[in-house]
C-alpha positions as CSV (number, residue, x, y, z in Angstrom):
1,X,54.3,75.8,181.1
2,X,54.4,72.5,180.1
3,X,55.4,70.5,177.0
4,X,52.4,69.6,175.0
5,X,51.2,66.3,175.2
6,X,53.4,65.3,178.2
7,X,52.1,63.8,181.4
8,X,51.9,66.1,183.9
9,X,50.3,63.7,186.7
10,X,49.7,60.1,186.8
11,X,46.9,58.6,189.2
12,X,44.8,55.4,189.7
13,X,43.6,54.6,186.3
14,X,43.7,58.3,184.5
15,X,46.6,61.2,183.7
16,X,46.5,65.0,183.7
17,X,48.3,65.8,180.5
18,X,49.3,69.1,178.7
19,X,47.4,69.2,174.8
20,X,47.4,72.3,172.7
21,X,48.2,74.4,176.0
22,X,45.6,73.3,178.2
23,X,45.6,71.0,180.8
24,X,43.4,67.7,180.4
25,X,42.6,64.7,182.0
26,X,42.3,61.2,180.6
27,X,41.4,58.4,181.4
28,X,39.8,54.9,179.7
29,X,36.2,54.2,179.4
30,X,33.8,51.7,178.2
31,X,34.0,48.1,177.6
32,X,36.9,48.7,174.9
33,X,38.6,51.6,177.0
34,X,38.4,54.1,174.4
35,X,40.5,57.1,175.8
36,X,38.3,59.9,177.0
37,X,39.7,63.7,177.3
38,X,38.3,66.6,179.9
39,X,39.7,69.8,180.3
40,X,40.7,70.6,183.9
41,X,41.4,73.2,185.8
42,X,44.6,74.7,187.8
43,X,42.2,73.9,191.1
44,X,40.9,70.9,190.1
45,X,44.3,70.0,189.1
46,X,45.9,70.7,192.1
47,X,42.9,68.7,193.8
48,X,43.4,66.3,191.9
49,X,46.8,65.5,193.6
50,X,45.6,65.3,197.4
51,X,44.0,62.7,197.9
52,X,42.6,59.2,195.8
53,X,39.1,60.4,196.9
54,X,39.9,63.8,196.1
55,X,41.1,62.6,192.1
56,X,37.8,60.5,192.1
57,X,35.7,63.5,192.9
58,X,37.2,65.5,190.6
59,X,37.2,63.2,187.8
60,X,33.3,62.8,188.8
61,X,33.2,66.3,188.2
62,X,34.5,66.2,185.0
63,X,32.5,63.5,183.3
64,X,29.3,65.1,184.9
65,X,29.6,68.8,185.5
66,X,28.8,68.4,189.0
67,X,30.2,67.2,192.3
68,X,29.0,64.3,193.8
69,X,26.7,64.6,196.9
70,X,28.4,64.0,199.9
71,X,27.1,61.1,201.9
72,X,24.2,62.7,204.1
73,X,23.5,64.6,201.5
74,X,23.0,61.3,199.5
75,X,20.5,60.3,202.3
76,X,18.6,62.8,202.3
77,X,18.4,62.6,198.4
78,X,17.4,58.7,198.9
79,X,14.7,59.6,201.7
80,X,13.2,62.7,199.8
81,X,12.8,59.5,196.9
82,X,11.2,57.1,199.5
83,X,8.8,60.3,200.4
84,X,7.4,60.3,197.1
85,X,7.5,56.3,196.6
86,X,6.9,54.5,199.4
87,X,6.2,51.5,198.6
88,X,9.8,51.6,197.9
89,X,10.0,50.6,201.8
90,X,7.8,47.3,201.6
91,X,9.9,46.4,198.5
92,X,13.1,47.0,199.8
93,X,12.6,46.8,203.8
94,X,16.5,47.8,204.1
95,X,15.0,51.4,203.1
96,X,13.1,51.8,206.2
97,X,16.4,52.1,208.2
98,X,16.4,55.3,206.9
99,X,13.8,56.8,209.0
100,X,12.7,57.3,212.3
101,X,10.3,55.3,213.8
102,X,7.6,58.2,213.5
103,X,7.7,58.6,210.0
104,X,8.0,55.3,208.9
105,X,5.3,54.3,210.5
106,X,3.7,57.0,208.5
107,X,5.2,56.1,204.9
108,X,4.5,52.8,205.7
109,X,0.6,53.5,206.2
110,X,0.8,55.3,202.6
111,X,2.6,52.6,201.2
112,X,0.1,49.7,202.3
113,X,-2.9,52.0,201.7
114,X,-1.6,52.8,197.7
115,X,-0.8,48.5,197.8
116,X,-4.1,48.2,198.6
């Protein structure tokens, strides 16, 4: 394995590092960048090294336990949002790009008649 607290990977603005036998990631955060620690796995590790928005994503995934959405999937998140609050589309009219001419016609309706 590797020799503990040596860098084992260095990317954009974080480093994979071996402490106590397991492999972390670090990186800075906040206004003062404190130093912050996650553990990794061999995976994510190996991940980590393919690509810039590979490292992102998994470094994402460490801070929040979850992988982020992937773009349409991100849409649909937005427009299931608009669903439930649509007056969202009369105070943001770049929303209603998000829909087909049907439906927003539709939300729109709601949105005027809960304005109302």
């Amino acid at each position: 394995m590797y020799e503990p607290g040596r860098i084992i990977h260095q990317g954009h603005g974080f480093a994979v590092l071996e402490i106590d036998g397991k492999m972390k990631v670090s990186w800075a955060e906040g206004l003062i960048g404190k130093p912050v620690f996650y553990d990794i796995s061999e995976a994510n590790f190996e991940k980590i090294k393919k690509s810039e928005k590979d490292a992102n994503e998994v470094l994402f995934f460490c801070k929040y336990g979850n992988w982020p959405l992937e773009k349409e999937d991100e849409i649909e998140a937005d427009k299931n949002f608009i669903r439930e609050c649509p007056e969202l589309l009369l105070e943001i009219p770049e929303n209603q790009k998000l829909f087909d001419k049907e439906e927003l016609e539709m939300l729109l309706k709601i949105a005027r008649d809960k304005h109302d």
